[in-house]
mmCIF file of the N, C-alpha and C atoms, coordinates in Angstrom:
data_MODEL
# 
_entry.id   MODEL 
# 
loop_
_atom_site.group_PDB 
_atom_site.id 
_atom_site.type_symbol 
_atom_site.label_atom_id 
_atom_site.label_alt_id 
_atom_site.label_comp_id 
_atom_site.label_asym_id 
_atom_site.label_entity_id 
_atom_site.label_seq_id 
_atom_site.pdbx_PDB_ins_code 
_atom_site.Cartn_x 
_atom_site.Cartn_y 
_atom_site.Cartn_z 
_atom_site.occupancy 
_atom_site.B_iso_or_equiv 
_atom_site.pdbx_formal_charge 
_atom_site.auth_seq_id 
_atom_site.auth_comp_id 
_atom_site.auth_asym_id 
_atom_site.auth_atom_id 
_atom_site.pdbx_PDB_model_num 
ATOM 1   N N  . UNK A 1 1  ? 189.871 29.044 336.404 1.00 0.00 ? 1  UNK A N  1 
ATOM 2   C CA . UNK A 1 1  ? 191.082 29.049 337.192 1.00 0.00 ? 1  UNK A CA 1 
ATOM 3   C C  . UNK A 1 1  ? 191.225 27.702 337.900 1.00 0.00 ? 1  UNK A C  1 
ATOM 4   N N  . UNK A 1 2  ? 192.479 27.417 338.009 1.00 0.00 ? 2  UNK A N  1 
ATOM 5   C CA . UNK A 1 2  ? 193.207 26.194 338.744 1.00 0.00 ? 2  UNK A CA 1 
ATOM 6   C C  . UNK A 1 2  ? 193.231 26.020 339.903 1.00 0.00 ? 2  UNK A C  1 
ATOM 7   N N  . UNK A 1 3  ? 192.899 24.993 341.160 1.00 0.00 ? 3  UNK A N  1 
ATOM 8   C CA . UNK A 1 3  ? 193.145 25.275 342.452 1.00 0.00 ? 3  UNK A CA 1 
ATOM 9   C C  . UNK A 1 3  ? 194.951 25.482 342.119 1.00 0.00 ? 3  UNK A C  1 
ATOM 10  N N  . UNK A 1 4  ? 194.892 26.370 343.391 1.00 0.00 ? 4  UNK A N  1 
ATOM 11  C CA . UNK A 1 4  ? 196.172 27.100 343.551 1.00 0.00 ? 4  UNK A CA 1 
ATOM 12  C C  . UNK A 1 4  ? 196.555 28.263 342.968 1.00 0.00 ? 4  UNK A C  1 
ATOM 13  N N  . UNK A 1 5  ? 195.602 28.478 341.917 1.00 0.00 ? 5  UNK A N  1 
ATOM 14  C CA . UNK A 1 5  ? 195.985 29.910 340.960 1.00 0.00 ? 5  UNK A CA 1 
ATOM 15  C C  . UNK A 1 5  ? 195.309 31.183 342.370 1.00 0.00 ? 5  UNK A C  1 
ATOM 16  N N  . UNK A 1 6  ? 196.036 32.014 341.895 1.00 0.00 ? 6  UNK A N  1 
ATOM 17  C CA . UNK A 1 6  ? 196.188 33.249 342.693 1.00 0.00 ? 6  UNK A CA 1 
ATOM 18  C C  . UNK A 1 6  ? 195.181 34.400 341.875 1.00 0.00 ? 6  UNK A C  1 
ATOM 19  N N  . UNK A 1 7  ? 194.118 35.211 342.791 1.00 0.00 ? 7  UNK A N  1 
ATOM 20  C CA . UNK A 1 7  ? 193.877 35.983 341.689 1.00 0.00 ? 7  UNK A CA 1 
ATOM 21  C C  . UNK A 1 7  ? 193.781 37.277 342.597 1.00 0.00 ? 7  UNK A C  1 
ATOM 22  N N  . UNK A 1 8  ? 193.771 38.426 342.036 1.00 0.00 ? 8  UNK A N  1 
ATOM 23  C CA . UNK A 1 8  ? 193.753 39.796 342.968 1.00 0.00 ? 8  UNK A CA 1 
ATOM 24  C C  . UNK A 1 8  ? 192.419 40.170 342.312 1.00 0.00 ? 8  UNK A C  1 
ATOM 25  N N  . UNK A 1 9  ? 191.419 41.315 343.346 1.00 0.00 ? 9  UNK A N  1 
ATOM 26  C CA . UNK A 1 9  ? 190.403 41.617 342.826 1.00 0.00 ? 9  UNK A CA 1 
ATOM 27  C C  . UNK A 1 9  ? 190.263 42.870 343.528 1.00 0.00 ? 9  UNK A C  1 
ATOM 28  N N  . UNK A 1 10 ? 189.444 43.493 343.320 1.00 0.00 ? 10 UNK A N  1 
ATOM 29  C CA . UNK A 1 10 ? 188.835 44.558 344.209 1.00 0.00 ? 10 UNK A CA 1 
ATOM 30  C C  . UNK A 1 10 ? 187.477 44.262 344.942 1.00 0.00 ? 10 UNK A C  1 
ATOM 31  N N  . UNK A 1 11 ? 187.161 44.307 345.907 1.00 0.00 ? 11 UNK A N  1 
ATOM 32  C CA . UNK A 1 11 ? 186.198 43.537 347.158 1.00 0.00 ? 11 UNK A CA 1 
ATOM 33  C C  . UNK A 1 11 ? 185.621 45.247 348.114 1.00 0.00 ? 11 UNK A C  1 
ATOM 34  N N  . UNK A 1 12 ? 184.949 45.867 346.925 1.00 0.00 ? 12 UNK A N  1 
ATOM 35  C CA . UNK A 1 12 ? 184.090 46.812 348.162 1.00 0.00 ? 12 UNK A CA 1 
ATOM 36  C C  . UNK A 1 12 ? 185.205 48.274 348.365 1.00 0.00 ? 12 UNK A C  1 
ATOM 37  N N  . UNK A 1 13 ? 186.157 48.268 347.513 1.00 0.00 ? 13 UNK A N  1 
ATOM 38  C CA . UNK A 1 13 ? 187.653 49.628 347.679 1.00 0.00 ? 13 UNK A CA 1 
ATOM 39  C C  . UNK A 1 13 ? 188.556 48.898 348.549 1.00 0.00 ? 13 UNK A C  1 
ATOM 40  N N  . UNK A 1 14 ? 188.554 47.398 348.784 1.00 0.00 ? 14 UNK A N  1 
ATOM 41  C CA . UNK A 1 14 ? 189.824 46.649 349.128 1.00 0.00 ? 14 UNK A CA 1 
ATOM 42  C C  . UNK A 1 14 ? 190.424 46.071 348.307 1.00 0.00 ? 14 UNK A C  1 
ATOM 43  N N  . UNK A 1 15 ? 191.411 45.463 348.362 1.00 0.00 ? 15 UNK A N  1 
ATOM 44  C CA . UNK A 1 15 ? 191.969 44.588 347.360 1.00 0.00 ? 15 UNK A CA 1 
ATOM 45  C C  . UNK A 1 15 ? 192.627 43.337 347.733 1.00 0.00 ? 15 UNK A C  1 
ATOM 46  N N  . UNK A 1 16 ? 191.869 42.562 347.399 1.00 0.00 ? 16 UNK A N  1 
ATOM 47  C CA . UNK A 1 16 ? 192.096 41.148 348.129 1.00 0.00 ? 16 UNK A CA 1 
ATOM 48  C C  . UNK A 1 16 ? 192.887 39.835 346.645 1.00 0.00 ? 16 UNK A C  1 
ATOM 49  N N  . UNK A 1 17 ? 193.770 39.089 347.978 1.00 0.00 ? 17 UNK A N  1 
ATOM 50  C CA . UNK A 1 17 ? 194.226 38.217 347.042 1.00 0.00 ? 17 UNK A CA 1 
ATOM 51  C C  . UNK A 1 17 ? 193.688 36.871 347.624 1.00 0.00 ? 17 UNK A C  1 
ATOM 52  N N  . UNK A 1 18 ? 192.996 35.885 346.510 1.00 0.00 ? 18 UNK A N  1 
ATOM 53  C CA . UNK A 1 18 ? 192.550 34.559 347.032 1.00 0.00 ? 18 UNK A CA 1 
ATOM 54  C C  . UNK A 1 18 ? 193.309 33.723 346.064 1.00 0.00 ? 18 UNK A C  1 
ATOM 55  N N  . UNK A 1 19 ? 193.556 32.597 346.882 1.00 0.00 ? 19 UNK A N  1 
ATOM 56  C CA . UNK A 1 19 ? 194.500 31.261 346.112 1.00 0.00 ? 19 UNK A CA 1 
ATOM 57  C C  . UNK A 1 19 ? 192.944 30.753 346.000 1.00 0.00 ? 19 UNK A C  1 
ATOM 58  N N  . UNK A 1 20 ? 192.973 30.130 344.889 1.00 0.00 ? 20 UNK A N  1 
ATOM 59  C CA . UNK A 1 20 ? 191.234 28.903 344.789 1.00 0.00 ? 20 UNK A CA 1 
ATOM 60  C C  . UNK A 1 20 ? 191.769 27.447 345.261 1.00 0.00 ? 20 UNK A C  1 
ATOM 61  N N  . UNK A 1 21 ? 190.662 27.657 346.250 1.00 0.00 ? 21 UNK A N  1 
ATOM 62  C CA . UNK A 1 21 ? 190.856 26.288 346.786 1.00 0.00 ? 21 UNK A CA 1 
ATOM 63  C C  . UNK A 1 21 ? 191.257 26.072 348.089 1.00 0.00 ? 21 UNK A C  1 
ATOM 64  N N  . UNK A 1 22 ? 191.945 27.501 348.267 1.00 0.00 ? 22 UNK A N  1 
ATOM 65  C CA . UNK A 1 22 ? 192.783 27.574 349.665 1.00 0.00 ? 22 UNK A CA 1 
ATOM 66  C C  . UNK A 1 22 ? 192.468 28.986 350.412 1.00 0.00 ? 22 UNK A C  1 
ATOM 67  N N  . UNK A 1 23 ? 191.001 29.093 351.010 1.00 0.00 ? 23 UNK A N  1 
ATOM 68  C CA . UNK A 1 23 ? 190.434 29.772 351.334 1.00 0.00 ? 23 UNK A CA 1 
ATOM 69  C C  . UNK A 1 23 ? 191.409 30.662 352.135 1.00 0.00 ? 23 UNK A C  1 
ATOM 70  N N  . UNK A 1 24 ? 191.557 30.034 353.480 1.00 0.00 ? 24 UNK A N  1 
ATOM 71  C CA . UNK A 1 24 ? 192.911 30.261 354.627 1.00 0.00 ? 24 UNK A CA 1 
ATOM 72  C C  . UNK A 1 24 ? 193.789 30.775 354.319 1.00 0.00 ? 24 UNK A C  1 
ATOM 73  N N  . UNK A 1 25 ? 194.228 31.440 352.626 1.00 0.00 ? 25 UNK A N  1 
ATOM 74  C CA . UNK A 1 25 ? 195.388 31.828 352.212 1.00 0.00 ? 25 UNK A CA 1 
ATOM 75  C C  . UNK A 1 25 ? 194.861 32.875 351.409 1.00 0.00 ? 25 UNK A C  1 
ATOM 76  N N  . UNK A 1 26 ? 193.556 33.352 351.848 1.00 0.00 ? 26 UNK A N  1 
ATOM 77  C CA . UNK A 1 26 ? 193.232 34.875 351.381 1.00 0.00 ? 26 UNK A CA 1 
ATOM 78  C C  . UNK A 1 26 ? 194.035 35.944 351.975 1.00 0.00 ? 26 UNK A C  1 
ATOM 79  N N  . UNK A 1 27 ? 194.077 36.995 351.420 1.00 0.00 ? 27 UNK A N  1 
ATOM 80  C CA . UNK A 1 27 ? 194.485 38.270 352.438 1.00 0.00 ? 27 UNK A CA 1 
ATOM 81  C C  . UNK A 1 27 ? 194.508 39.203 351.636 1.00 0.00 ? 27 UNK A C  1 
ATOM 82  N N  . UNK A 1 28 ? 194.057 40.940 352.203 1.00 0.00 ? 28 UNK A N  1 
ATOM 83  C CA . UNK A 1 28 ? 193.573 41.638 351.789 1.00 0.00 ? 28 UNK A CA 1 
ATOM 84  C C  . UNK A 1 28 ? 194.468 43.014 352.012 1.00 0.00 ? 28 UNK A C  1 
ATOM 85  N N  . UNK A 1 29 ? 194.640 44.140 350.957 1.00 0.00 ? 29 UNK A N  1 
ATOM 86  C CA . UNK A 1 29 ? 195.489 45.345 351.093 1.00 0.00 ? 29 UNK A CA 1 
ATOM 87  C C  . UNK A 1 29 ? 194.648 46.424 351.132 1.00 0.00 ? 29 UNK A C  1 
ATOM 88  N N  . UNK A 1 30 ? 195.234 47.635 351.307 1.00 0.00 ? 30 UNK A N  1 
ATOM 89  C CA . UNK A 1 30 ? 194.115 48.788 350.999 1.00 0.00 ? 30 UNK A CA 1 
ATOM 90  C C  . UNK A 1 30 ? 194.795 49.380 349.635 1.00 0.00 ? 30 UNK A C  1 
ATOM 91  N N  . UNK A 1 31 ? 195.689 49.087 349.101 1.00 0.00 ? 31 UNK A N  1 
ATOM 92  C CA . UNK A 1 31 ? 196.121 49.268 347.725 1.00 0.00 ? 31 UNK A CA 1 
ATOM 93  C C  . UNK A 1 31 ? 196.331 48.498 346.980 1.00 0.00 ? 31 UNK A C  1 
ATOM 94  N N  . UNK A 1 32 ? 196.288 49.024 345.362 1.00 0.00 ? 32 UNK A N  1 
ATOM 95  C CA . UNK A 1 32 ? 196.105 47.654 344.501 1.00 0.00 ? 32 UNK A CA 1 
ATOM 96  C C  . UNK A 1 32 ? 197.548 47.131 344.068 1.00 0.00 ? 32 UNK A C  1 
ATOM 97  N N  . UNK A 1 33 ? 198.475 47.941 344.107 1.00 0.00 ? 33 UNK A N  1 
ATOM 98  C CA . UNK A 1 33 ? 199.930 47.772 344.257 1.00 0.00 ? 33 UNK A CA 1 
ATOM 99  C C  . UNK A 1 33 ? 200.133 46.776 344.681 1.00 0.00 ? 33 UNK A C  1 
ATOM 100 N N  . UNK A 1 34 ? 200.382 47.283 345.905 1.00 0.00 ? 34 UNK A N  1 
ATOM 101 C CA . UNK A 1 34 ? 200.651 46.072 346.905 1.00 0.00 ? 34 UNK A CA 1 
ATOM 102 C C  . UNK A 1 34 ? 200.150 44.647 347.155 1.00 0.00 ? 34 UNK A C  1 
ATOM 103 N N  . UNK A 1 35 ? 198.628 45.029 346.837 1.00 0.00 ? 35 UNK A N  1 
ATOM 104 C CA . UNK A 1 35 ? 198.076 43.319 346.394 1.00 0.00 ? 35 UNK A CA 1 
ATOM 105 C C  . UNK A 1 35 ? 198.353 42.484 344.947 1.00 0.00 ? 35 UNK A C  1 
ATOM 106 N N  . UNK A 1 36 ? 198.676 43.375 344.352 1.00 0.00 ? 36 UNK A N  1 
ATOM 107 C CA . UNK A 1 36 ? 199.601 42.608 343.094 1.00 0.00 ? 36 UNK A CA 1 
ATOM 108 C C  . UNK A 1 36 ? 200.514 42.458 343.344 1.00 0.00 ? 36 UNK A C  1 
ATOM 109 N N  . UNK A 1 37 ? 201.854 43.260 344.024 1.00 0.00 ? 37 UNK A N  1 
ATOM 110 C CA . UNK A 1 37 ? 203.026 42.972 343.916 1.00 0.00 ? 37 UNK A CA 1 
ATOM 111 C C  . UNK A 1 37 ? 202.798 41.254 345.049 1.00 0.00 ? 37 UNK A C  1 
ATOM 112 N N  . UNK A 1 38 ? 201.802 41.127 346.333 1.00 0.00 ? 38 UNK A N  1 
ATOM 113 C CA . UNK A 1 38 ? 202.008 39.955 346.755 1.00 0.00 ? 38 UNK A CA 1 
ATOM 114 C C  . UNK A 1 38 ? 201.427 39.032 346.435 1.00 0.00 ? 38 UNK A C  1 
ATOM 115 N N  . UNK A 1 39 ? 200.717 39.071 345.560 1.00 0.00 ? 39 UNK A N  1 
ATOM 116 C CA . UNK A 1 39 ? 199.729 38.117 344.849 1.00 0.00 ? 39 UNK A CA 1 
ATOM 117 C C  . UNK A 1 39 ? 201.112 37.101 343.588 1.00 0.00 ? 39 UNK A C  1 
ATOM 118 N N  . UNK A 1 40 ? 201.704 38.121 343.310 1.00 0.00 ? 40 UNK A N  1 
ATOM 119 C CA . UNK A 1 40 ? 202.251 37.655 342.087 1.00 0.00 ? 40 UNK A CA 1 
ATOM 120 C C  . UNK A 1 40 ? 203.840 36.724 342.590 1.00 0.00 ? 40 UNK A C  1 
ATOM 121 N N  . UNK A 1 41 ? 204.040 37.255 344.390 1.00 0.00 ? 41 UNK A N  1 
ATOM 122 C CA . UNK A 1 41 ? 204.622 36.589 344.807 1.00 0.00 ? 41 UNK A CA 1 
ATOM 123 C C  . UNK A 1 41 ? 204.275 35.314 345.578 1.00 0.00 ? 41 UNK A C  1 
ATOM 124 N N  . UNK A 1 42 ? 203.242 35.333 345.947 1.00 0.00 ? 42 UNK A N  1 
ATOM 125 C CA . UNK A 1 42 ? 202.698 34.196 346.311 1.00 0.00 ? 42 UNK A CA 1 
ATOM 126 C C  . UNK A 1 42 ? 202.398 33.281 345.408 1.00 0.00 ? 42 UNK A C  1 
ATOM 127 N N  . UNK A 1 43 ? 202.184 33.815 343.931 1.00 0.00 ? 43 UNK A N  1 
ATOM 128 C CA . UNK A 1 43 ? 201.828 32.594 342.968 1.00 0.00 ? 43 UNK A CA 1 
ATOM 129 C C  . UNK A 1 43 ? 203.378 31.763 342.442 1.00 0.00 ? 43 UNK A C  1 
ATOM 130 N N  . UNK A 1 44 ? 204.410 33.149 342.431 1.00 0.00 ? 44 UNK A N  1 
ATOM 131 C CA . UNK A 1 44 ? 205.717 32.517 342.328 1.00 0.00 ? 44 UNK A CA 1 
ATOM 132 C C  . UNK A 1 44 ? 206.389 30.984 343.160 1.00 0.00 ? 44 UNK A C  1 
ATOM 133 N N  . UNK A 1 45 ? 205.846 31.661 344.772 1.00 0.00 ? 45 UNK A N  1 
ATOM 134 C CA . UNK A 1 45 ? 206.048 30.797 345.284 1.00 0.00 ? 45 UNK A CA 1 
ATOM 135 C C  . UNK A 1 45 ? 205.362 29.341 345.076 1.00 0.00 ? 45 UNK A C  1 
ATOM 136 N N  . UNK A 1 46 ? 203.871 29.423 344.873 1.00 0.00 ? 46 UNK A N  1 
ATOM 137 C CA . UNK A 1 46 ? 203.222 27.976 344.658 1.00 0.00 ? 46 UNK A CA 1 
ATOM 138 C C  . UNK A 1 46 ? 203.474 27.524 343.101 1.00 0.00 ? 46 UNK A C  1 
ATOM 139 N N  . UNK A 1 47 ? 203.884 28.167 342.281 1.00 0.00 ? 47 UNK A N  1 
ATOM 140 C CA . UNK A 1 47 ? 204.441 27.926 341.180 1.00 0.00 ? 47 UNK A CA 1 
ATOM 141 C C  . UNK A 1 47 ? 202.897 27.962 340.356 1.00 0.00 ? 47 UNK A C  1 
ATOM 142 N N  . UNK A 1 48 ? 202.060 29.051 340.499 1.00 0.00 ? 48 UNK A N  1 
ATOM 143 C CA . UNK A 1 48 ? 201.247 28.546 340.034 1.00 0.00 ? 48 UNK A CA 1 
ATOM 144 C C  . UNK A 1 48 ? 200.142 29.994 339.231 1.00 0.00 ? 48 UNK A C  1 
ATOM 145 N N  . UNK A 1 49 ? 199.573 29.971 338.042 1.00 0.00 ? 49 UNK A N  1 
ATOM 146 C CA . UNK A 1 49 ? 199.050 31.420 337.600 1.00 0.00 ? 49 UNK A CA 1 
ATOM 147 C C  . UNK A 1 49 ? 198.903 32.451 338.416 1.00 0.00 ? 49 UNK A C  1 
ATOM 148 N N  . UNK A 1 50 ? 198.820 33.819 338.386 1.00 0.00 ? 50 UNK A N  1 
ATOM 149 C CA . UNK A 1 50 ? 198.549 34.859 338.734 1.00 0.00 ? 50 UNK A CA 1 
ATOM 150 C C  . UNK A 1 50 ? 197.530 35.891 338.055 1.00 0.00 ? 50 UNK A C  1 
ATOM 151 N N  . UNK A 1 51 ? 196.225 36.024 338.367 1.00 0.00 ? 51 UNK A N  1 
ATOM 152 C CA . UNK A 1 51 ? 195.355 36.710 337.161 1.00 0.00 ? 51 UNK A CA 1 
ATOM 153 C C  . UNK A 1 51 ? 195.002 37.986 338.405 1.00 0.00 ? 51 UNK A C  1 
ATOM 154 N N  . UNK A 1 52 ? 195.001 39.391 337.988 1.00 0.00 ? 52 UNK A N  1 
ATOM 155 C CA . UNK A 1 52 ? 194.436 40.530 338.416 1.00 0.00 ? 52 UNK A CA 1 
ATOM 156 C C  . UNK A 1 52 ? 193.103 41.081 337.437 1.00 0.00 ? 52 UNK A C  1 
ATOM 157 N N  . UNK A 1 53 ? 192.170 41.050 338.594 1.00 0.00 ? 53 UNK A N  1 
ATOM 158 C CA . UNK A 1 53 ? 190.598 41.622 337.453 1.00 0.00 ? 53 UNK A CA 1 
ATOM 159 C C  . UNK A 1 53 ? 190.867 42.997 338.367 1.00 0.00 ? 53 UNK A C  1 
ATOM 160 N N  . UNK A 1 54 ? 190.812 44.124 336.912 1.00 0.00 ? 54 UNK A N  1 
ATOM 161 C CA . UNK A 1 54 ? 190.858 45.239 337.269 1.00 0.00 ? 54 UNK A CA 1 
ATOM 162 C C  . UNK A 1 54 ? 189.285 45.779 337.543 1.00 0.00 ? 54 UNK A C  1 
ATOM 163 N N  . UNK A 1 55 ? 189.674 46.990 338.436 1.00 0.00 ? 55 UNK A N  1 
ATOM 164 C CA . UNK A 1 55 ? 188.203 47.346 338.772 1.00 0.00 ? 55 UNK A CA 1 
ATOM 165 C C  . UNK A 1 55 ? 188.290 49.184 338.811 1.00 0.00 ? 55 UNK A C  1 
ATOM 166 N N  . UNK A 1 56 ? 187.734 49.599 338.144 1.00 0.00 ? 56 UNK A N  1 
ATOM 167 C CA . UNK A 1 56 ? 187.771 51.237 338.344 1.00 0.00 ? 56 UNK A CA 1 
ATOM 168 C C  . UNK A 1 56 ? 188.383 51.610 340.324 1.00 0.00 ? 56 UNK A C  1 
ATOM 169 N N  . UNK A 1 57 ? 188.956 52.545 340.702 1.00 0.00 ? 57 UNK A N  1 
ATOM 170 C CA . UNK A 1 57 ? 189.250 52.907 341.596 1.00 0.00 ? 57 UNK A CA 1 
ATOM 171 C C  . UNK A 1 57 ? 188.098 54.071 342.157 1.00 0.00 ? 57 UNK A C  1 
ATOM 172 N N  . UNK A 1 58 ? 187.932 53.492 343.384 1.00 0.00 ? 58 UNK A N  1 
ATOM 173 C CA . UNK A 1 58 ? 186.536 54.069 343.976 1.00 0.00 ? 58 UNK A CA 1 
ATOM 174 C C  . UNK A 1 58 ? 187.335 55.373 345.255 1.00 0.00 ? 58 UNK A C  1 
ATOM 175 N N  . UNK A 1 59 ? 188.253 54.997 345.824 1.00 0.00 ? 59 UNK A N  1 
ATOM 176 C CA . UNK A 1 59 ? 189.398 56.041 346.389 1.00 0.00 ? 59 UNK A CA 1 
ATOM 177 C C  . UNK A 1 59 ? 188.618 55.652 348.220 1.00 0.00 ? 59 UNK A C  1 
ATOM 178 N N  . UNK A 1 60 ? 187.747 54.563 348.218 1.00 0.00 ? 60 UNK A N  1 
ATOM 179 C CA . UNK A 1 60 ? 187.237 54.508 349.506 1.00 0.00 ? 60 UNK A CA 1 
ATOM 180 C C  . UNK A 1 60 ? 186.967 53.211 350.073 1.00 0.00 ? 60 UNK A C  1 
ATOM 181 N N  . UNK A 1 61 ? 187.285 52.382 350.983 1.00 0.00 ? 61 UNK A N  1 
ATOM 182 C CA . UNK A 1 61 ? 187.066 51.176 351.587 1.00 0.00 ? 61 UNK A CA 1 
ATOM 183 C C  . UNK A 1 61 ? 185.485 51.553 351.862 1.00 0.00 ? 61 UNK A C  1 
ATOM 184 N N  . UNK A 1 62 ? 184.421 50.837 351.646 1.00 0.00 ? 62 UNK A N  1 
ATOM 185 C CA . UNK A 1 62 ? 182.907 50.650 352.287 1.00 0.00 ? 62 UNK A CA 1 
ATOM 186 C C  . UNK A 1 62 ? 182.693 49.137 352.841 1.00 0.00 ? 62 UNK A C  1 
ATOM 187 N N  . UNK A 1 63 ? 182.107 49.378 354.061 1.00 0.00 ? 63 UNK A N  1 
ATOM 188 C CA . UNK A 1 63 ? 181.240 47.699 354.561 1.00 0.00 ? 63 UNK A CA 1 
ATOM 189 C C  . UNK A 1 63 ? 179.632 48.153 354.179 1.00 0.00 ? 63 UNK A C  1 
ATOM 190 N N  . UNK A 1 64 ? 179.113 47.034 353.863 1.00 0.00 ? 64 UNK A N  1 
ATOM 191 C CA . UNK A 1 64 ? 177.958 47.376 353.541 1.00 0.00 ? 64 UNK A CA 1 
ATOM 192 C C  . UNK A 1 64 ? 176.923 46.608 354.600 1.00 0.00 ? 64 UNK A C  1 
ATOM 193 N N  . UNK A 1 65 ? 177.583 46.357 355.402 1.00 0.00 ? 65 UNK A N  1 
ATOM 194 C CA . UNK A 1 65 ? 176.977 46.165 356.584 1.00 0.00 ? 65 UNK A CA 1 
ATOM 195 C C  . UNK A 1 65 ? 176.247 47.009 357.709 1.00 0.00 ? 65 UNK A C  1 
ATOM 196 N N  . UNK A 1 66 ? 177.101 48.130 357.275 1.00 0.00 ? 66 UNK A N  1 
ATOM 197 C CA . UNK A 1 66 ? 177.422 49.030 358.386 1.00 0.00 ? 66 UNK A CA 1 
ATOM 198 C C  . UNK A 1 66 ? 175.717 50.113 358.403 1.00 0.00 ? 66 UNK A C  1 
ATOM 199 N N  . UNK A 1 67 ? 174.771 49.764 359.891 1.00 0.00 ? 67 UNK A N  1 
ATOM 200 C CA . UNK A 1 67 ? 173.727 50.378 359.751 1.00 0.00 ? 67 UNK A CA 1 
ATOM 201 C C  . UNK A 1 67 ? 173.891 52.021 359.854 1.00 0.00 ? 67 UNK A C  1 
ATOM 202 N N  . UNK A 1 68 ? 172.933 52.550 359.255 1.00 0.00 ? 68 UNK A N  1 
ATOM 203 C CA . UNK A 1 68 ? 173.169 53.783 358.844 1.00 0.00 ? 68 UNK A CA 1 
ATOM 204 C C  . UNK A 1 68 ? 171.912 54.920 359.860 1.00 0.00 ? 68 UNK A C  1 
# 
């Protein structure tokens, strides 16, 4: 991928969109909808690819931080 390309992923049952290169212009949904539908507008806007890596649906946000 290109700096500036846009990609959507799944991050843990979130769904996050990162521009490469442009850390500061991450941001994250709790649906995968919605992080495609703005992913694909944000790449519109920078004029620049849009790739979604699909990921089975887990139906649950987890931190794996979180002591137990």
């Amino acid at each position: 991928m290109a700096d500036g390309d846009v990609e959507t992923f799944d991050k843990r049952g979130q769904w996050v969109n990162r521009v490469v290169g442009e850390p500061e212009r991450s941001s994250s949904f709790s649906s995968r909808d919605e992080a495609i539908e703005a992913g694909a507008a944000l790449a519109a806007e920078l004029g620049t690819a849009h790739v979604v890596h699909d990921a089975e649906p887990t139906g649950a946000i987890t931190d794996q931080d979180t002591d137990a």
